[in-house]
C-alpha positions in Angstrom: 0.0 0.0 0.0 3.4 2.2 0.8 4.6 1.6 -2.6 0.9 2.3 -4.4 0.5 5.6 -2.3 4.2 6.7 -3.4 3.4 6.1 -7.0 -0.1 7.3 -7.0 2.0 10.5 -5.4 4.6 10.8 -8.1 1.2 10.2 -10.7 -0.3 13.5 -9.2 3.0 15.7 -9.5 3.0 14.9 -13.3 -0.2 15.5 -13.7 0.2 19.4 -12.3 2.9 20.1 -13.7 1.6 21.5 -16.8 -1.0 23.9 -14.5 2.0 25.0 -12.8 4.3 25.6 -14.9 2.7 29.0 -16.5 3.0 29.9 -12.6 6.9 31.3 -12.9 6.8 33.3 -9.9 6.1 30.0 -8.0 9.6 28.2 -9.0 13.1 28.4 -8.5 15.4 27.7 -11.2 16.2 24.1 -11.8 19.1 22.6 -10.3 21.4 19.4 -9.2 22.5 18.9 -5.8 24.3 17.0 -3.3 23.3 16.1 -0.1 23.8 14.0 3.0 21.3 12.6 6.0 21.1 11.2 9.0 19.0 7.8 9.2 17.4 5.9 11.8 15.8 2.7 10.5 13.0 0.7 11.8 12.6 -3.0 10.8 9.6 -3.8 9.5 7.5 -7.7 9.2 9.6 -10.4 9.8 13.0 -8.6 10.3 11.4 -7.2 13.1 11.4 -10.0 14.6 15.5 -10.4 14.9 16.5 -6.8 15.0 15.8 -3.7 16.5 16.0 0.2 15.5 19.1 0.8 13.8 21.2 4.3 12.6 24.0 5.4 9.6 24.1 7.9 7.3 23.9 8.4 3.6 25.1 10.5 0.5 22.6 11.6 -2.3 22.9 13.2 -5.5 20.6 14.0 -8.0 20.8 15.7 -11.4 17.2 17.5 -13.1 16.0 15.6 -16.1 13.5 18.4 -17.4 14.0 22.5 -18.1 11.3 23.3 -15.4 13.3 20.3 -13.0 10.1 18.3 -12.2 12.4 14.9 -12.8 15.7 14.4 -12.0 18.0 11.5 -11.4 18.8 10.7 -8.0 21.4 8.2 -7.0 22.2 7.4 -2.7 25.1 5.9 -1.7 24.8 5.1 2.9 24.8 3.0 5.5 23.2 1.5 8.8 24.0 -0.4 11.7 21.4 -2.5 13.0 23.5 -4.4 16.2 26.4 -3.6 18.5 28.6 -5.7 21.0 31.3 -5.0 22.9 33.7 -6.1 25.5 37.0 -6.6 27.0 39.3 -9.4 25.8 42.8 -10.5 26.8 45.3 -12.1 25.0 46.8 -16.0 25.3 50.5 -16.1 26.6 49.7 -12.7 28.3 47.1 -12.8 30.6 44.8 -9.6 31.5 47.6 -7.8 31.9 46.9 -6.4 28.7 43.6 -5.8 27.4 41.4 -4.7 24.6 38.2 -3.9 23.5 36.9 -6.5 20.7 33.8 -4.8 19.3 30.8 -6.5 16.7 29.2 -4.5 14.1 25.9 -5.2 12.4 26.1 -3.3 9.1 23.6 -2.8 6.5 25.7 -1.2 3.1 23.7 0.3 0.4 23.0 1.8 -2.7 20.1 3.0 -5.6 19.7 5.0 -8.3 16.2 6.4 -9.5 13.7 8.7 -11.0 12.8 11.3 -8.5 9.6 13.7 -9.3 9.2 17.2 -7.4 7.4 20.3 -7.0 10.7 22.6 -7.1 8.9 25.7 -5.2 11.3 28.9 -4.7 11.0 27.7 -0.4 10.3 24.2 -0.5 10.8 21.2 -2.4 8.3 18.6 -1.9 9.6 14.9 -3.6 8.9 11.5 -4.8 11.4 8.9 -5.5 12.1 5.5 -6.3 14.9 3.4 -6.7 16.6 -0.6 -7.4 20.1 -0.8 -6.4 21.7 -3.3 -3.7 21.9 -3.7 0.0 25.1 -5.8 1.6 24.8 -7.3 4.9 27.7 -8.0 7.1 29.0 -8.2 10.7 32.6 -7.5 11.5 34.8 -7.6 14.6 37.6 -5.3 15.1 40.5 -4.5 18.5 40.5 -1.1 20.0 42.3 -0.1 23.1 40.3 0.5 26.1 40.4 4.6 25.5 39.0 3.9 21.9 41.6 3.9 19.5 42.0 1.7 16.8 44.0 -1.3 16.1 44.9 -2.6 12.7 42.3 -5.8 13.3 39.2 -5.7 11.6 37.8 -8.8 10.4 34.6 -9.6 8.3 32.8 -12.5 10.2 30.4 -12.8 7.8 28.2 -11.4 4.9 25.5 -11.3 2.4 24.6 -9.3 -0.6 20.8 -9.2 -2.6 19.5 -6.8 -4.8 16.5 -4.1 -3.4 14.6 -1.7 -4.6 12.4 0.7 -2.8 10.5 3.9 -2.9 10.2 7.4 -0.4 9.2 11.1 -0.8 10.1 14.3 1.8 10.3 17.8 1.8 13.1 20.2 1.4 12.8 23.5 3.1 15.3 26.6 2.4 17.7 27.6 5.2 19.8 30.0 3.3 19.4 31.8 -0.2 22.2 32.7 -2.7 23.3 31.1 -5.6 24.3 28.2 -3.7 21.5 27.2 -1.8 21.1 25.1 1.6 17.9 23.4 2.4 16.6 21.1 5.4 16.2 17.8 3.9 13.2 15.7 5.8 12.2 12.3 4.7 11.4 8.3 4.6 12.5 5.4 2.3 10.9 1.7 2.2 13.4 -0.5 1.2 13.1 -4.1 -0.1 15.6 -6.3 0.4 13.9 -9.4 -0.2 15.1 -12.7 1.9 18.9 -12.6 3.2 21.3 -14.0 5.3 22.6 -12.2 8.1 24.0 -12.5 11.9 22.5 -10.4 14.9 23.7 -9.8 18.4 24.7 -13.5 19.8 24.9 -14.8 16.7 28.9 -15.8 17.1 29.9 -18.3 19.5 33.4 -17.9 20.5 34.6 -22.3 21.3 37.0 -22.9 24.0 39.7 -24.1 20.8 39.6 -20.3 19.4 37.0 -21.0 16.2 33.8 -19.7 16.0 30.6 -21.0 15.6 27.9 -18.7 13.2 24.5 -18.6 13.2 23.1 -16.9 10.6 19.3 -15.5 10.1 17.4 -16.4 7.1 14.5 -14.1 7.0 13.4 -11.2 4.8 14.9 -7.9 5.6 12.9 -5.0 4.6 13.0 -1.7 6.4 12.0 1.8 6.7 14.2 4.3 7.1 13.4 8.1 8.2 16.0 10.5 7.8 16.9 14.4 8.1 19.7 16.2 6.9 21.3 18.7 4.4 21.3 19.5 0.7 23.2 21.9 -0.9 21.8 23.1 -4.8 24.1 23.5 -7.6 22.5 25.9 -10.4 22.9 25.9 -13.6 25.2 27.9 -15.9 26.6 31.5 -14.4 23.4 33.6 -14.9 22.6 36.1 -12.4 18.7 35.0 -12.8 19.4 32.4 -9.8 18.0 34.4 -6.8 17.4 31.3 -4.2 
C-alpha cells in the first residue's frame, strides 16, 4: 500500500505540472545537488522479529531531467548499523595484563539509483522517488584499546549481498538563499531487500579451541528508514537570474 501511495503521489506531481508551470513566480530555477542525512531505521514484518531500531548515514545526489526540473536522477550511496557488542578481551600467553576492547558490528551497506519527481517551489521542495540498487549485509569484529583507539584488526565474520529496490518522498525546506542554496532535507524510504542472510547480536559463539561457531538468520529484511539532513543546490550555468 506504501509503494501504491508513493506512486499514485509521483502520478499526481505529473499531472500538475503543466497547470504550474505557466505559474513562474512560484519556481526556483532548476538545479542538481548533493546532499547527506542522517537515518534511523525501523525494521519492518519479519526482520522485526530479529533486529531492533538501527542508525548510519547516507550520501545523495541527483541531477534534473526536465528545463522546469520536475524529474531528475537521484542516486544514494549510505549505511546502517542495525546491532552492537562490545567487550573486554585479553590475549593467550599474556594474561589480562593487557587488554582490549573486541567490538561486533551489524552493518547494512547500500546503494540505488532512480527517478525522483518534485514540486521545485522557490522555499520548498516537496519529492517522490524511487529506486533498485543493492543492499550488503555484514558483521565484522575489530580491537581497539580501552580509550577507543584503533587497532589494525578488523575482520569480516560474515556477509550477504541481494538486490532491493524501494521507494520514499520528503520535503526540502530553504535555510539559506544565494546562488548556492542550503535546504533542510526531511524524509522516509521503504526499502526491499527481499530474503537474506545475516548475523545479529549473539549470533557468534566464541569455542573454548579459538574458532567460531555462526549462526546466521534467514529471514526477509525490509525496512524503513526516516532520515533528516542537508542538501546543498548547484545551479545551472553562471546567470545572475538564480535568486534562491
Amino acid at each position: 500500500m506504501l509503494a501504491r501511495g508513493v506512486v499514485g503521489a509521483m502520478l499526481a506531481l505529473v499531472f500538475l505540472s503543466p497547470d504550474l508551470e505557466g505559474q513562474e513566480d512560484w519556481f526556483g530555477p532548476p538545479r542538481a545537488g548533493v546532499g547527506v542525512n542522517f537515518i534511523l531505521s525501523d525494521p519492518v514484518g519479519e526482520f522485526d522479529h530479529f533486529v531492533g531500531t538501527g542508525a548510519g548515514a547516507d550520501l545523495f545526489g541527483r541531477l534534473p531531467m526536465d528545463p522546469m526540473g520536475f524529474l531528475s536522477l537521484r542516486a544514494d550511496l549510505g549505511f546502517l548499523i542495525y546491532g552492537y557488542e562490545s567487550k573486554r578481551v585479553c590475549f593467550e600467553g599474556v594474561g589480562c595484563r593487557v587488554q582490549a576492547r573486541l567490538q561486533t558490528s551489524n552493518n547494512i551497506f547500500f546503494g540505488g539509483i532512480g527517478p525522483e519527481l518534485a514540486i521545485p517551489l522557490k522555499r520548498a521542495r516537496p519529492y517522490v522517488h524511487a529506486f533498485v540498487g543493492f543492499s550488503y549485509f555484514n558483521t565484522t569484529s575489530s580491537l581497539e584499546d580501552l580509550w577507543g583507539h584503533d587497532s589494525e584488526f578488523d575482520t569480516e565474520n560474515y556477509g550477504d549481498g541481494t538486490m532491493s529496490w524501494g521507494v520514499g518522498g520528503g520535503l526540502e525546506m530553504n535555510l539559506s538563499q544565494g546562488r548556492v542554496p542550503i535546504d533542510l532535507n526531511l524524509g522516509f524510504r521503504y526499502h526491499d531487500n527481499g530474503r537474506v542472510e545475516y548475523l545479529t547480536k549473539g549470533d557468534i559463539v566464541d569455542n573454548p579451541d579459538g574458532s567460531l561457531t555462526l549462526y546466521p538468520v534467514s529471514s526477509e529484511a525490509n525496512l524503513m528508514s526516516y532520515h533528516i539532513g542537508i542538501s546543498i543546490g548547484i545551479p545551472r550555468g553562471g546567470g545572475d537570474h538564480d535568486h534562491r
